[in-house]
C-alpha positions as CSV (number, residue, x, y, z in Angstrom):
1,X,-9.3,19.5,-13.1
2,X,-10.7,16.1,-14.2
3,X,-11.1,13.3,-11.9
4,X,-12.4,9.7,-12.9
5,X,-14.6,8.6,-10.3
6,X,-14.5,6.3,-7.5
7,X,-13.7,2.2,-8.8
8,X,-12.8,-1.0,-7.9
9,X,-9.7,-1.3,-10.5
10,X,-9.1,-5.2,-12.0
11,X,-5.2,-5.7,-14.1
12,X,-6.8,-7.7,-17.0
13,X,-3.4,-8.4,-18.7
14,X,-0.7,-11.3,-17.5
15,X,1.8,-10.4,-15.6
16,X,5.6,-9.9,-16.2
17,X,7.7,-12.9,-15.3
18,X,11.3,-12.7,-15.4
19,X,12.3,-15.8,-13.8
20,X,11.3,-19.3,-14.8
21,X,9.2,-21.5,-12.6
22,X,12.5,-23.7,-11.8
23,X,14.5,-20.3,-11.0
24,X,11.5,-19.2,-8.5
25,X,11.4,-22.9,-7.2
26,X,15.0,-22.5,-6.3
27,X,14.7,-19.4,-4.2
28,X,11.7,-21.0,-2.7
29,X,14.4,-23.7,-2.2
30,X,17.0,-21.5,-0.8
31,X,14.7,-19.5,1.6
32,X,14.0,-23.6,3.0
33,X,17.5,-23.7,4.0
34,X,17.9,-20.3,5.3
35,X,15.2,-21.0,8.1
36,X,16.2,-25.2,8.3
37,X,19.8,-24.5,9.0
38,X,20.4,-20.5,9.8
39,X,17.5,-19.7,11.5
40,X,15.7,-16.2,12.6
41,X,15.8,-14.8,15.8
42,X,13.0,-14.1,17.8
43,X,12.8,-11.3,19.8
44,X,9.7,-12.0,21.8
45,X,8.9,-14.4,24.6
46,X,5.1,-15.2,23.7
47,X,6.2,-15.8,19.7
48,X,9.3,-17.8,20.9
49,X,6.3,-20.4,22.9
50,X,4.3,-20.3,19.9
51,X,6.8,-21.1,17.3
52,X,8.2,-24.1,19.9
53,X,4.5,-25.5,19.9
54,X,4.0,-25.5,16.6
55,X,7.0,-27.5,16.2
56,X,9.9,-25.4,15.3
57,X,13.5,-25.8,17.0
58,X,13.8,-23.2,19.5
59,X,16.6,-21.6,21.6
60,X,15.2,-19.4,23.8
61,X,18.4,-18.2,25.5
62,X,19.5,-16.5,21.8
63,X,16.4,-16.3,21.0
64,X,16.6,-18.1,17.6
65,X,14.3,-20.7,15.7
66,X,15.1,-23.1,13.1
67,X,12.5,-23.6,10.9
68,X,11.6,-27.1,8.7
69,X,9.9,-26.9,5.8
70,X,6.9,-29.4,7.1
71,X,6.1,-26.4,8.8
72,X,6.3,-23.8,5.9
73,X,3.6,-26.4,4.1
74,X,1.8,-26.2,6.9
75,X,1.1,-22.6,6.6
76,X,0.5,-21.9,3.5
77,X,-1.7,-24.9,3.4
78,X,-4.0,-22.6,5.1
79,X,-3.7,-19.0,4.4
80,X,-6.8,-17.9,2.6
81,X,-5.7,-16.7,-1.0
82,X,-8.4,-13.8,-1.5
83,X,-10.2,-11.9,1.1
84,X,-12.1,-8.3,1.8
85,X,-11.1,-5.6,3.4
86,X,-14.2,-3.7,4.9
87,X,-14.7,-0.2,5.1
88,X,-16.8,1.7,7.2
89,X,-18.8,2.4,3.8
90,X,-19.4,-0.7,2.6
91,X,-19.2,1.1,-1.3
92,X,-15.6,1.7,-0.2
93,X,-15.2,-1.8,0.9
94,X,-11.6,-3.4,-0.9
95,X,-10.9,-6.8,-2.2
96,X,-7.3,-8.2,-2.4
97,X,-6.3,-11.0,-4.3
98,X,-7.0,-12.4,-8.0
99,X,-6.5,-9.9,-10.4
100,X,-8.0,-6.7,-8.5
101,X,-5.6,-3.9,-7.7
102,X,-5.9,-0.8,-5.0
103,X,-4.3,2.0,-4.6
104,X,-3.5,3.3,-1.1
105,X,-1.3,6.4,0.1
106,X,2.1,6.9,1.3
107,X,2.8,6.0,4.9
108,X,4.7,6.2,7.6
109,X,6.7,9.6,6.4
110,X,8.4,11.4,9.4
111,X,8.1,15.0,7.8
112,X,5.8,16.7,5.3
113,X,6.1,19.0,2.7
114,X,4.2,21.6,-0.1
115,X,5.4,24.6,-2.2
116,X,4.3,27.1,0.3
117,X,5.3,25.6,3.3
118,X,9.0,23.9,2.7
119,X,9.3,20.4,4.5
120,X,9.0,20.6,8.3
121,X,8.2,17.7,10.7
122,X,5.0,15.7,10.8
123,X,2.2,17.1,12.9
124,X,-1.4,16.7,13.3
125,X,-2.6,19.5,11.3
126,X,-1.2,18.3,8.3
127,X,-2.0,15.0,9.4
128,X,-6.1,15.6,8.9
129,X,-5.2,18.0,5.6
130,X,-3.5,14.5,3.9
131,X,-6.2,12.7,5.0
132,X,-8.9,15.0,3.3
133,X,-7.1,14.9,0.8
134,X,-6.9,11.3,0.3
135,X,-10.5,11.2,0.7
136,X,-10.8,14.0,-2.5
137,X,-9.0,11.8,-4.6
138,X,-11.1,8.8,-5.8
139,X,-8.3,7.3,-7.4
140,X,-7.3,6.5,-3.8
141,X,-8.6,3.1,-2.0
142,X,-7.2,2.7,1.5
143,X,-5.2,4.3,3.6
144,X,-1.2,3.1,4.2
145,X,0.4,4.2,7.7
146,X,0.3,7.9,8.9
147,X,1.0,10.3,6.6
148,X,2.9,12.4,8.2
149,X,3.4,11.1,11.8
150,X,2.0,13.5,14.2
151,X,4.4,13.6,16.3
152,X,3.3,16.5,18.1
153,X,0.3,13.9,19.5
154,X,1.8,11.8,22.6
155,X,2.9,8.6,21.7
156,X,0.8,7.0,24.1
157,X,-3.1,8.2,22.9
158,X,-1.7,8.4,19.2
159,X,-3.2,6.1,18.1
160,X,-6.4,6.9,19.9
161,X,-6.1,10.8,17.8
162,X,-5.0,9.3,14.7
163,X,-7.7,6.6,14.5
164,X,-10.4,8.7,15.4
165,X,-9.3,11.2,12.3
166,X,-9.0,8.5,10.0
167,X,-12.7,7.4,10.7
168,X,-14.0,10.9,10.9
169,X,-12.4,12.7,8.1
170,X,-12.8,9.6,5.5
171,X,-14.7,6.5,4.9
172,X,-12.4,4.1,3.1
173,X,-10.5,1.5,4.6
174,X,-7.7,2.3,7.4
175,X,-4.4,1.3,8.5
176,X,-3.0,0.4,12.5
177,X,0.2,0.3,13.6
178,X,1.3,-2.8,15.9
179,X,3.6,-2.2,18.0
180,X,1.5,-3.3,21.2
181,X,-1.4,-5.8,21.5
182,X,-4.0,-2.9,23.2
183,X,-2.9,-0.6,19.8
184,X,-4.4,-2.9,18.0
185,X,-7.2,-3.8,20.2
186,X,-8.1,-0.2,20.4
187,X,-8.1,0.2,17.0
188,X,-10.6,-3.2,16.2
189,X,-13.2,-1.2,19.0
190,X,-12.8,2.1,17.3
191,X,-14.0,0.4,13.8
192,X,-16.4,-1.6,15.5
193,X,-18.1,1.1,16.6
194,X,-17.8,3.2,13.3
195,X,-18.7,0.6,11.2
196,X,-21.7,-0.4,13.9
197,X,-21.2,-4.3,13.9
198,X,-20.9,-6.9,16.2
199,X,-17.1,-8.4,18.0
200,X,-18.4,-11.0,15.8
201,X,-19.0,-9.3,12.7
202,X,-15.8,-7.6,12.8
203,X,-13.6,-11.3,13.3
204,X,-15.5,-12.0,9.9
205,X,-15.3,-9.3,8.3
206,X,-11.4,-7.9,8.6
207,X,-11.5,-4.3,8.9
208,X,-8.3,-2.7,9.3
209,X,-5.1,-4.0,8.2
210,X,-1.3,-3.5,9.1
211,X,2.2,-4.1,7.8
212,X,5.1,-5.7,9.8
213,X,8.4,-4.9,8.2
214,X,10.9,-7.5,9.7
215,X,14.6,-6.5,10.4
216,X,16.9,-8.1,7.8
217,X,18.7,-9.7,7.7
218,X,17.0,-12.4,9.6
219,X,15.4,-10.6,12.9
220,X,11.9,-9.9,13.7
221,X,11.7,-7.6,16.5
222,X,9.0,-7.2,19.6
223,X,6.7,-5.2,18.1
224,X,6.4,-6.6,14.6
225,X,5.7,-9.9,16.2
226,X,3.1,-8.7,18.6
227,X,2.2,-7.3,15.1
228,X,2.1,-10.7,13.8
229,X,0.2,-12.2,17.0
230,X,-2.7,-10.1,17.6
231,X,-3.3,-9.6,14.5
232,X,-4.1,-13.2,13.6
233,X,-6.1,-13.4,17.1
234,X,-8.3,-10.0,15.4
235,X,-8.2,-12.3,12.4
236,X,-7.3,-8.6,10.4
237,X,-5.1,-8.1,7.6
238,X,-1.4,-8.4,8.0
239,X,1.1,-7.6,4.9
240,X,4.0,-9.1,5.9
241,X,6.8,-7.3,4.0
242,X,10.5,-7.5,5.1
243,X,12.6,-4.3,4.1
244,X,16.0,-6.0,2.5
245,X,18.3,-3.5,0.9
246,X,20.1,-5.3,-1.1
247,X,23.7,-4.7,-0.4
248,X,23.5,-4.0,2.8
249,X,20.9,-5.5,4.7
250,X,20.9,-8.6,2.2
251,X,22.8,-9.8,-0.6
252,X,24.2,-7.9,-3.1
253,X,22.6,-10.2,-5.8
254,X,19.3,-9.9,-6.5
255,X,18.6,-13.6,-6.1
256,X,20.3,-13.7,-2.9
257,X,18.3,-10.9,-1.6
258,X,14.9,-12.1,-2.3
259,X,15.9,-15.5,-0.8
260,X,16.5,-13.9,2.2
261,X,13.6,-11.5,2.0
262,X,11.7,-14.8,1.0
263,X,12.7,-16.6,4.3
264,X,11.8,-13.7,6.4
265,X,8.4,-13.8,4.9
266,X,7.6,-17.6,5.7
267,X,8.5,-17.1,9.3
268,X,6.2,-14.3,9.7
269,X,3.3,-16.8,8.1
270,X,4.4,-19.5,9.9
271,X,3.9,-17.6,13.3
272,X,0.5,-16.0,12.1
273,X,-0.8,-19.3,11.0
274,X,0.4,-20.8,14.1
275,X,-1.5,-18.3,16.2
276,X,-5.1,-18.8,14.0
277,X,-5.2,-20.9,10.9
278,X,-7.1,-18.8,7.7
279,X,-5.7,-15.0,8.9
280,X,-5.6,-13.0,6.1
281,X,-2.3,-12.6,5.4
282,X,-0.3,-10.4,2.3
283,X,3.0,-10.9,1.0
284,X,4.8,-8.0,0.7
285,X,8.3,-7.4,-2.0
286,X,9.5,-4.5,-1.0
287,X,13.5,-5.4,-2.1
288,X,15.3,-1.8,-3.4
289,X,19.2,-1.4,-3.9
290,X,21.7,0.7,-2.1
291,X,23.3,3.0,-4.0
292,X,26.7,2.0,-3.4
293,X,28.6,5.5,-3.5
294,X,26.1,7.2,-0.8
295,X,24.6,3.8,1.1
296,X,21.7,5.3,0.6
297,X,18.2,2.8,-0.8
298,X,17.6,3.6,-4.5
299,X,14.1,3.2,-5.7
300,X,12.6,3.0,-9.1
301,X,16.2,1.2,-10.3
302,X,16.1,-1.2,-12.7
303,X,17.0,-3.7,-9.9
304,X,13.9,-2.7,-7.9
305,X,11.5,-3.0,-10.7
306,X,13.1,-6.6,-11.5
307,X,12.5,-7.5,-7.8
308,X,8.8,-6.2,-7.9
309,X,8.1,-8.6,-10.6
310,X,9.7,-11.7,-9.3
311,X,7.8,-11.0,-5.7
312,X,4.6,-11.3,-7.6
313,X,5.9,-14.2,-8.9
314,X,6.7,-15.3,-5.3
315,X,3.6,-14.7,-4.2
316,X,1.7,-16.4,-7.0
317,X,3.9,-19.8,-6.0
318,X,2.1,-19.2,-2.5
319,X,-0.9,-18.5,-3.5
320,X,-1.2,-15.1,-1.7
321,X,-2.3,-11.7,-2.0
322,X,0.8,-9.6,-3.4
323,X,1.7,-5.9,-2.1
324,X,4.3,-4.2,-3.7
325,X,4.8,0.2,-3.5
326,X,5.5,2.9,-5.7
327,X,8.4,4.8,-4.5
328,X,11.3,7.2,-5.6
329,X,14.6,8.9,-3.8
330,X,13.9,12.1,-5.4
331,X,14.0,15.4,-2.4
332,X,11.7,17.4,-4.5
333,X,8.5,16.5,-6.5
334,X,10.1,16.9,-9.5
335,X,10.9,14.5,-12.3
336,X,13.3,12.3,-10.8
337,X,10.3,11.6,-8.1
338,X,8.2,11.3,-11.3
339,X,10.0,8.9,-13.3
340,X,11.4,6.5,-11.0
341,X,7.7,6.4,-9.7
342,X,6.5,5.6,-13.3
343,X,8.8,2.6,-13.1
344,X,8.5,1.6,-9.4
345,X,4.5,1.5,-10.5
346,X,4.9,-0.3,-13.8
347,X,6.7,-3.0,-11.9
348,X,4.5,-3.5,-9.3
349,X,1.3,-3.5,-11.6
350,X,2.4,-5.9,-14.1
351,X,3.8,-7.7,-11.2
352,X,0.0,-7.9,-10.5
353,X,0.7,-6.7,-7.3
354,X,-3.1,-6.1,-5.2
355,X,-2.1,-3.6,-2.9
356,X,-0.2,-0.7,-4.6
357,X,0.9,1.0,-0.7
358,X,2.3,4.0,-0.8
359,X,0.4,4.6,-4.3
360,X,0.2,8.9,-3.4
361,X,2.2,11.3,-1.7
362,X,5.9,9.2,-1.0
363,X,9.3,11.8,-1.6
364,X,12.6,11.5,-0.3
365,X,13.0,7.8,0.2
366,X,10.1,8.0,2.1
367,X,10.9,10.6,4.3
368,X,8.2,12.8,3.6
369,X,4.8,12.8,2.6
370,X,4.3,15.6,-0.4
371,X,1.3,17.2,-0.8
372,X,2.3,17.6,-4.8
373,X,3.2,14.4,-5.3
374,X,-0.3,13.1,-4.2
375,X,-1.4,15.1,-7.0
376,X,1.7,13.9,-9.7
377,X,0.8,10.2,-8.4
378,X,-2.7,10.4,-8.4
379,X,-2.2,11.6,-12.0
380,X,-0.1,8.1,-13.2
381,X,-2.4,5.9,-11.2
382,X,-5.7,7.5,-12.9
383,X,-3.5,6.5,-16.3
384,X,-3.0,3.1,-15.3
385,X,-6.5,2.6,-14.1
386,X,-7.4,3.8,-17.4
387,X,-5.3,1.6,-19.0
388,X,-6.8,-1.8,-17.5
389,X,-10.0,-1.0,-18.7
390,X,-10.5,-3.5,-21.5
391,X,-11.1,-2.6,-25.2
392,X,-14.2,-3.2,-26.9
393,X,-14.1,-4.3,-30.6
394,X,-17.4,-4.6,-32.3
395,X,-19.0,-2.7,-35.3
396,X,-19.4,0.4,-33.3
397,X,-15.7,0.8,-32.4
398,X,-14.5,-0.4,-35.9
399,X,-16.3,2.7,-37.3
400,X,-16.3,1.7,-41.3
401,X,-19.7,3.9,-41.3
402,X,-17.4,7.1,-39.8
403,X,-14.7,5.7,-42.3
404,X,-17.0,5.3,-45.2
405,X,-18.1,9.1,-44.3
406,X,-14.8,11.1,-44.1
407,X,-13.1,9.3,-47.2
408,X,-9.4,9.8,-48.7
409,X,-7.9,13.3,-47.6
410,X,-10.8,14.3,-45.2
411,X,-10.8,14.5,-41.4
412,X,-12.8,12.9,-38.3
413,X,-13.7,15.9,-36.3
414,X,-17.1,16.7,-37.3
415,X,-17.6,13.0,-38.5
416,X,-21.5,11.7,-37.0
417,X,-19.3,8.9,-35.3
418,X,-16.5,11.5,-33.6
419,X,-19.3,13.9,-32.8
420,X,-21.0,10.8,-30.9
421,X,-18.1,10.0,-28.5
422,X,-15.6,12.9,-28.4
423,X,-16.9,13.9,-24.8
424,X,-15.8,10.5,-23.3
425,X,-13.6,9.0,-26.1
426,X,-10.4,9.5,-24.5
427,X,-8.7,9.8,-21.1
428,X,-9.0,13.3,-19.5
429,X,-6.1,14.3,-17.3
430,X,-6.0,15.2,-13.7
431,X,-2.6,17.4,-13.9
432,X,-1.2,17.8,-17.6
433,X,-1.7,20.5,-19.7
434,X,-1.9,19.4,-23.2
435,X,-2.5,23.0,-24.6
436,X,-0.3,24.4,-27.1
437,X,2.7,27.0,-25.6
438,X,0.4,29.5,-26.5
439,X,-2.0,28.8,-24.1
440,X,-0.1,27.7,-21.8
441,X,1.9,30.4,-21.5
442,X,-0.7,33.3,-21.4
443,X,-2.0,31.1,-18.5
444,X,1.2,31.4,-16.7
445,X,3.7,29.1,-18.0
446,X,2.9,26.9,-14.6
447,X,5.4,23.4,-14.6
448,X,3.5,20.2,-13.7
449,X,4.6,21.0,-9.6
450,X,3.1,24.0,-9.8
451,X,-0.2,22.7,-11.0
452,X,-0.5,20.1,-8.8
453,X,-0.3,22.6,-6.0
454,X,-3.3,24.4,-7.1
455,X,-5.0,21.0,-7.5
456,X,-4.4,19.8,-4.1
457,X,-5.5,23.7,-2.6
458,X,-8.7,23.0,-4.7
459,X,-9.5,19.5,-3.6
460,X,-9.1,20.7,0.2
461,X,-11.3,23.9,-0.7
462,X,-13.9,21.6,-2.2
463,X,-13.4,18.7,0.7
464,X,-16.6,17.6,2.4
465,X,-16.8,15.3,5.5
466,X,-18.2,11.9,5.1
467,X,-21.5,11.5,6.8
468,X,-21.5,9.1,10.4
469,X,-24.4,8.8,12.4
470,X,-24.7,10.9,15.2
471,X,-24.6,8.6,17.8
472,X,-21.8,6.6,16.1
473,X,-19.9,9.7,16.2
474,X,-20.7,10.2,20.0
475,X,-19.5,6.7,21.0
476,X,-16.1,6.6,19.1
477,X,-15.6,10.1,20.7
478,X,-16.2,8.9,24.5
479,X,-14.0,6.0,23.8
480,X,-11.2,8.2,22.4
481,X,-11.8,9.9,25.9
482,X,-11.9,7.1,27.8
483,X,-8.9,5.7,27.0
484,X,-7.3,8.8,26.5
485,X,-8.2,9.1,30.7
486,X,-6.4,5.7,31.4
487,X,-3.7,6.2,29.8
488,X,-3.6,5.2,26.0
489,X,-1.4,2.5,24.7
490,X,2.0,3.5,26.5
491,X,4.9,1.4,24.1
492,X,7.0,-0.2,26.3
């Protein structure tokens, strides 16, 4: 088992670009018109009074807002185009925007699932043992969303649990779920105190991030926007990424869809601008298909790779930070998952996407969090990290002297120049076996699944906490208890 070690990864190459800058002007065009003369609705008093003082047209009995395009410019006129994301180790601190790239892991998965165990519901156990894990792989940057959902943790003090894993059982850069302003407040004093700064400190230096999904077609619900809110007051990271399936929750054409998707996006900056001009915000393409027969979303389709490229392309027009996701529909780590994951990453990375969310671990449409597909994933993205590392050409990696040396008919293996570099001349993998049959079958004939199973067993065997300070850890614990006492974060 090989693994490359922990680094910041930069996409030196341009990026794909399917559309012309007149095509992408017109969905920025359309997307104008959606929110001028459609609307969105609203679904939340306090983002219906910011939106009306801002200047937008607002009905608050349907709770819809029209938006003008002054306003769109107004936003974007201020978003900040790169920005960090601080760990509680600052050598794990991540920056977005430009040409770097992270890799974070799946999130939000309901169930979980390995070899040995079969696919059962998310709990807390696994919880911490995808967490670990996360932290084993260095290929991994942040975290994305619980992986699974412990749902056998009250919903109330979840947060509280979850948070307090996340900082104990890793030290790269966390997640929080919106859903209520004192989540999220809980969450910036948890990583205040891990990261032992200041209120102050922390509004400068953005911390945690979330994502707020809005509900296509055109509807941002109450806790997305609180989402949106408090997360501009914390001045911390918000991805704003709608979820349009296209042919059912948007158009059936790709252009259509990513209008709407488009419009859906600027509302979401418009309100977090409004709220605190300069919050760090992300766009988010995150634009699969249906598959028609089943209604089912379809990942790693041509369709979804076309609409990971065009979103960077979007996001490049805006001058943002770009997150796209590597995803499949497969129900088993298998090839399906594998190959429709190659894809969905290819398109994001040469969309130049910077946040690669749900990078490890996504199965089943993102229903469950695999522990083998953390391993296949973490596998691809290791290649793809490898990949972006530039070539050198000069006089040492021309090698005449090692050609001069072997001459016509002769071999490079015990060449002075080969013998040199061999150890670290080429990439070493994480999960393939490149052995003949031979060996690989006296070693058991094990598939790729199989493998990574072992792998991930290892990694766990081998895991090792993080340190934290003593007295950090003492004063993240009594504030776990003490708002565990009044109550937690109850979601109305």
């Amino acid at each position: 088992m090989h693994q490359r070690p922990w680094r910041l990864t930069r996409n030196p190459y341009p990026p794909i670009e399917p559309l012309s800058a007149d095509e992408i002007e017109s969905i920025h065009q359309a997307s104008l018109t959606i929110l001028e003369e459609m609307g969105i609705r609203i679904m939340l008093p306090e983002a219906l009074a910011v939106f009306r003082q801002a200047g937008a047209d607002v009905d608050d009995g349907l709770q819809h807002v029209r938006i003008e395009r002054g306003l769109i410019d107004k936003a974007l006129a201020t978003t900040p185009t790169q920005f960090t994301l601080h760990a509680r180790n600052p050598e794990r601190h991540v920056p977005f925007g430009g040409n770097w790239t992270a890799f974070g892991t799946v999130g939000g998965a309901p169930n979980v699932s390995d070899l040995d165990g079969g696919r059962r519901p998310g709990n807390y156990r696994d919880f911490c043992e995808l967490i670990k894990l996360s932290q084993s792989l260095n290929v991994v940057h942040f975290h994305c969303g619980y992986a699974p959902e412990p749902i056998d943790i009250d919903v109330a003090i979840r947060h509280l649990v979850a948070t307090q894993a996340y900082l104990t059982l890793s030290d790269k850069a966390i997640f929080s779920f919106t859903f209520t302003p004192q989540r999220m407040q809980d969450t910036f004093e948890m990583v205040r105190i891990a990261r032992g700064v200041s209120a102050e400190t922390m509004m400068r230096e953005p911390s945690f991030y979330s994502i707020v999904n809005t509900n296509s077609p055109l509807v941002i619900d109450r806790p997305m926007l609180w989402g949106i809110i408090e997360m501009a007051r914390l001045n911390q990271i918000l991805c704003v990424t709608p979820f349009t399936l296209a042919g059912a929750m948007a158009p059936i054409t790709l252009p259509g869809a990513l209008a709407q998707a488009n419009a859906e996006a600027l509302a979401a900056i418009v309100l977090s601008q409004s709220v605190r001009p300069g919050a760090p915000v992300i766009y988010g393409g995150f634009t699969p298909n249906v598959d028609m027969r089943s209604g089912a979303p379809a990942f790693g389709t041509p369709e979804y790779i076309k609409s990971a490229l065009i979103g960077g392309q979007m996001a490049r027009r805006y001058r943002l930070p770009y997150r796209s996701s590597n995803v499949n529909s497969s129900n088993a780590p298998d090839a399906q998952s594998a190959y429709e994951g190659a894809m969905s990453i290819w398109g994001a990375l040469m969309g130049h996407c910077n946040m690669l969310a749900h990078g490890v671990g996504w199965l089943e449409g993102g229903l469950v969090a695999s522990y083998e597909k953390y391993i296949i994933d973490a596998e691809m993205l290791q290649t793809m990290a490898a990949f972006f590392e530039p070539e050198k050409v000069d006089e040492g990696t021309l090698a005449l002297d090692a050609i001069r040396e072997v001459g016509p008919g002769g071999h490079f293996f015990g060449a002075k120049h080969t013998l040199e570099r061999y150890e670290t001349a080429f990439y070493t993998p994480l999960l393939s076996d490149w052995r003949t049959y031979q060996q690989w079958s006296a070693d058991g004939a094990l598939s790729a699944t199989q493998r990574a199973n072992k792998i991930w067993k290892t990694l766990l065997a081998e895991y090792e906490p993080p340190a934290m300070d003593p007295a950090v850890r003492e004063e993240l614990d009594a504030f776990v208890e003490r708002r565990t006492r009044e109550g937690g974060a109850p979601i109305p």
